[in-house]
C-alpha positions in Angstrom: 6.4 -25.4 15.8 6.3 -22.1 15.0 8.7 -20.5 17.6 11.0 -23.3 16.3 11.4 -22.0 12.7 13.9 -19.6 11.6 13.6 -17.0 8.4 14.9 -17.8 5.0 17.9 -15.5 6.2 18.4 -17.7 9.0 16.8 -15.4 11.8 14.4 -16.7 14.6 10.7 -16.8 13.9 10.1 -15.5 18.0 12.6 -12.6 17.2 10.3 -11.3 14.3 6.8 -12.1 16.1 5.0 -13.1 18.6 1.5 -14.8 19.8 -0.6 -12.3 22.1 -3.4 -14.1 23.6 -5.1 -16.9 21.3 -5.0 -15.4 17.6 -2.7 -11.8 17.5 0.5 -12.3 16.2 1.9 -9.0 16.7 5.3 -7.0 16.7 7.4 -3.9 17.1 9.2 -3.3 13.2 11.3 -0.9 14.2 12.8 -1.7 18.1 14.3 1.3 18.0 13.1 4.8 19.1 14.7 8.5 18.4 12.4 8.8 21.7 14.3 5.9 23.9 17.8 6.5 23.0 17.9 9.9 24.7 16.8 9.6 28.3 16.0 13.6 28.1 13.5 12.4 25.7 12.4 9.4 25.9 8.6 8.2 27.7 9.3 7.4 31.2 7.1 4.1 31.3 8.6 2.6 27.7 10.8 -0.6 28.0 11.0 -1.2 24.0 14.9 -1.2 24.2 14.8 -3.7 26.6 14.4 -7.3 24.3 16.8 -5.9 21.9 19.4 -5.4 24.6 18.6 -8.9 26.1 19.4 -10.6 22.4 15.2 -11.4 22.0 14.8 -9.2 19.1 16.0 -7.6 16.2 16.3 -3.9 15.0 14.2 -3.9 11.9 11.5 -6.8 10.7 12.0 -6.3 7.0 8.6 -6.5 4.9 10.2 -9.9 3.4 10.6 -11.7 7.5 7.0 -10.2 8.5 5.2 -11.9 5.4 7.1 -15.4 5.9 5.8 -15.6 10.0 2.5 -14.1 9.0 1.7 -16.8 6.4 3.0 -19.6 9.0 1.2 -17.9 11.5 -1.9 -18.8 9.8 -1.3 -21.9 8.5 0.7 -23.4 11.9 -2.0 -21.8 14.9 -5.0 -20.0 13.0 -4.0 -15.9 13.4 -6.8 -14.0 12.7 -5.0 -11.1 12.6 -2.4 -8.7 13.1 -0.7 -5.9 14.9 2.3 -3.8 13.5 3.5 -1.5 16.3 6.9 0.4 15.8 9.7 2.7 17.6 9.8 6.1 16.2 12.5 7.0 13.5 13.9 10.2 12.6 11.9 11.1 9.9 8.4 12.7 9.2 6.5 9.9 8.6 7.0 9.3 12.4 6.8 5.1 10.9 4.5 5.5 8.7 6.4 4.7 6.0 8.2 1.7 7.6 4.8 0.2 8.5 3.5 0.8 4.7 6.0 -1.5 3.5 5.8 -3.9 5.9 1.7 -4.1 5.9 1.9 -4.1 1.9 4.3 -7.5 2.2 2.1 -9.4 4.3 -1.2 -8.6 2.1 0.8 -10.0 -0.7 1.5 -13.1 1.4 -2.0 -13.5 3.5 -4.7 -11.4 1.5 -7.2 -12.1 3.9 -5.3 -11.3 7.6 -6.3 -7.8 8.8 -3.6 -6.1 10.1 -3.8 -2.4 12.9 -0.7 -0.5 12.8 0.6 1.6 15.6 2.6 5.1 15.3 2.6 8.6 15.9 0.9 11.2 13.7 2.3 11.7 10.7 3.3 15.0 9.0 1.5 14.7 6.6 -2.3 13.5 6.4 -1.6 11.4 2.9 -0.2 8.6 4.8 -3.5 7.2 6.3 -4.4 7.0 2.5 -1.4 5.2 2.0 -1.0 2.9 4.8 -4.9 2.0 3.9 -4.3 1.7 0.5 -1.4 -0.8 1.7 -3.8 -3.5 3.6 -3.6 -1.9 6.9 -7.3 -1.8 8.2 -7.2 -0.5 11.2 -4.7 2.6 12.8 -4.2 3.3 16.5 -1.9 6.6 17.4 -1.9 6.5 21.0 -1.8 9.8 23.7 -1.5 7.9 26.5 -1.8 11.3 28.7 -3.4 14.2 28.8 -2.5 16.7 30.5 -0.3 19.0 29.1 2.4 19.0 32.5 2.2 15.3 32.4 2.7 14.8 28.3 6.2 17.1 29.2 7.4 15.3 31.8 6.3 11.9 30.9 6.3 12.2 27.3 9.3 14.8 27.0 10.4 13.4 23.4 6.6 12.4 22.1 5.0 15.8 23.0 7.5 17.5 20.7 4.0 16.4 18.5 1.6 19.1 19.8 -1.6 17.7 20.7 -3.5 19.7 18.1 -1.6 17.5 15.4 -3.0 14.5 17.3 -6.5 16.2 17.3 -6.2 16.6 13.4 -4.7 13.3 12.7 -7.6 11.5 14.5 -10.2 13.8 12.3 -7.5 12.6 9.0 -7.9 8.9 9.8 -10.8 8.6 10.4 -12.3 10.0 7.2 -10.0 7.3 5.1 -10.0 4.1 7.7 -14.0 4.7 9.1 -15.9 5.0 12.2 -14.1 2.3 15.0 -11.3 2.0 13.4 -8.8 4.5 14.5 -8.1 4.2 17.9 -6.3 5.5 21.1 -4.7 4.3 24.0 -5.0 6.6 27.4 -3.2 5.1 30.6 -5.3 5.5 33.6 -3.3 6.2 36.8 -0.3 8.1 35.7 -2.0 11.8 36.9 -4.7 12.6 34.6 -7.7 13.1 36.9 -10.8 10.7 35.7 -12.9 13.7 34.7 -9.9 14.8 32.3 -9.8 11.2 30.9 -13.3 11.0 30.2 -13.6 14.3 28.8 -10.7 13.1 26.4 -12.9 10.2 25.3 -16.2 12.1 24.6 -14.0 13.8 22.3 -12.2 11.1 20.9 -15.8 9.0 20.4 -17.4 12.4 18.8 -14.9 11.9 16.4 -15.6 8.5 16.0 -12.0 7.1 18.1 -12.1 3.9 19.8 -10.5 5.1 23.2 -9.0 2.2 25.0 -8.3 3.7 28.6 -6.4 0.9 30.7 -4.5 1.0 33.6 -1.2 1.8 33.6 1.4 -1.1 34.7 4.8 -0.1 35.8 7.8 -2.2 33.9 10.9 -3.0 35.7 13.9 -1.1 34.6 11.9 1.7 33.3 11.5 5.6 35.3 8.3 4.7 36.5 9.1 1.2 37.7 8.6 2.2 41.3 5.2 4.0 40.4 2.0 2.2 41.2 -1.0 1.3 39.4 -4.5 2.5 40.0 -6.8 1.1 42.1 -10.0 -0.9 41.1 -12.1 2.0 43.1 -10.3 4.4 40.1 -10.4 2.4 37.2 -14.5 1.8 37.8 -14.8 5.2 38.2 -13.8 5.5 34.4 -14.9 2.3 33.3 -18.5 2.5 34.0 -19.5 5.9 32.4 -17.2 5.2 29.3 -18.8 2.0 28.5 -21.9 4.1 28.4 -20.1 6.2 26.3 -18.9 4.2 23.8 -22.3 2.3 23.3 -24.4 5.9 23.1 -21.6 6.7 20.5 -22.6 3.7 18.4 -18.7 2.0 18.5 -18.9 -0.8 20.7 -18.2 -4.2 19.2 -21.4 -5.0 18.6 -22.3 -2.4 16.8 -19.3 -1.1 14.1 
């Protein structure tokens, strides 16, 4: 029922949002990237051009589409929450801004639904107050890699954001969203060496950032489509000692 519904402006409910898993309606605002449209810059594993080429999608999810699936969201299949992600635009905010709106429209709409937003550092620290202040509730800003020869050839565009911003962004959010509730994304397999990963997320937890290290999947029509995942023998090798990790850090789920 709910992929059958279109907007009050006559657009497709399934090109605004979508269901991941049982109760995460989730979407990209912004399908656009200042990272993606120049292949000099843009991450060699992203594939966020690809829907809005194939006609699945739309540019922009204005605040006023995003609150009108939310609420039916809810009503029609029991969301529990929500996740905002969004391309890059060229402006300091880095989508802060865009996601502010957006997050502050579906409050209005569903008070109760928490909502994470995704995006890069911003310029300026005053935008976690802002997008907190807006109803989002949780913030991930994602490094993906490490290493700083990997970030420049994998991330030529994104590591145009040094990763001492990154550093002092984490330490930002953190003070205004709490403890758990920024988080990171780290893909295992791409270079970084297990010992750099976990080193990475004894930092990250010390600051009190959820690291989510999973292993990277290679999308078809992307740079790295030919380039394989890790093996299980790898990923266990990060898996085990980070779950001990995160628990002596006090921010598994159990416990935050």
């Amino acid at each position: 029922r709910f992929y059958a519904r279109h907007t009050a402006d006559c657009v497709p409910y399934s090109h605004i949002a979508t269901l991941h898993g049982r109760d995460v309606l989730a979407t990209t605002v912004l399908q656009t990237c200042i990272r993606y449209e120049s292949r000099k810059k843009t991450c060699q594993f992203c594939s966020i051009g690809q829907s809005l080429a194939a006609g699945r999608t739309i540019a922009h999810k204005t605040p006023e589409q995003l609150a009108e699936v939310a609420r039916a969201a809810v009503e029609l299949d029991g969301v529990q929450h929500m996740v905002l992600t969004t391309g890059t635009p060229a402006t300091p905010d880095r989508g802060a801004a865009v996601l502010t709106d957006s997050a502050r429209a579906i409050k209005a709409a569903v008070p109760h639904l928490p909502i994470q937003a995704q995006c890069e550092p911003p310029d300026d620290d005053a935008w976690f107050q802002r997008m907190k202040d807006a109803g989002i509730d949780t913030l991930g800003m994602h490094l993906e890699v490490i290493g700083d020869e990997l970030r420049q050839r994998l991330l030529p565009g994104k590591n145009e954001v040094p990763m001492a911003r990154y550093w002092q962004a984490f330490e930002a959010a953190v003070a205004v969203f709490g403890r758990g509730q920024v988080s990171t994304y780290l893909l295992a397999g791409l270079g970084d060496s297990a010992a750099t990963l976990l080193e990475a997320c004894q930092r990250l937890l010390s600051l009190g950032v959820y690291p989510f290290v999973v292993p990277f999947v290679p999308i078809a029509g992307t740079p790295l489509e030919s380039h394989p995942a890790p093996d299980a023998q790898f990923m266990r090798s990060l898996l085990e000692p980070l779950g001990a990790m995160v628990s002596a850090a006090g921010l598994s789920a159990h416990d935050i």
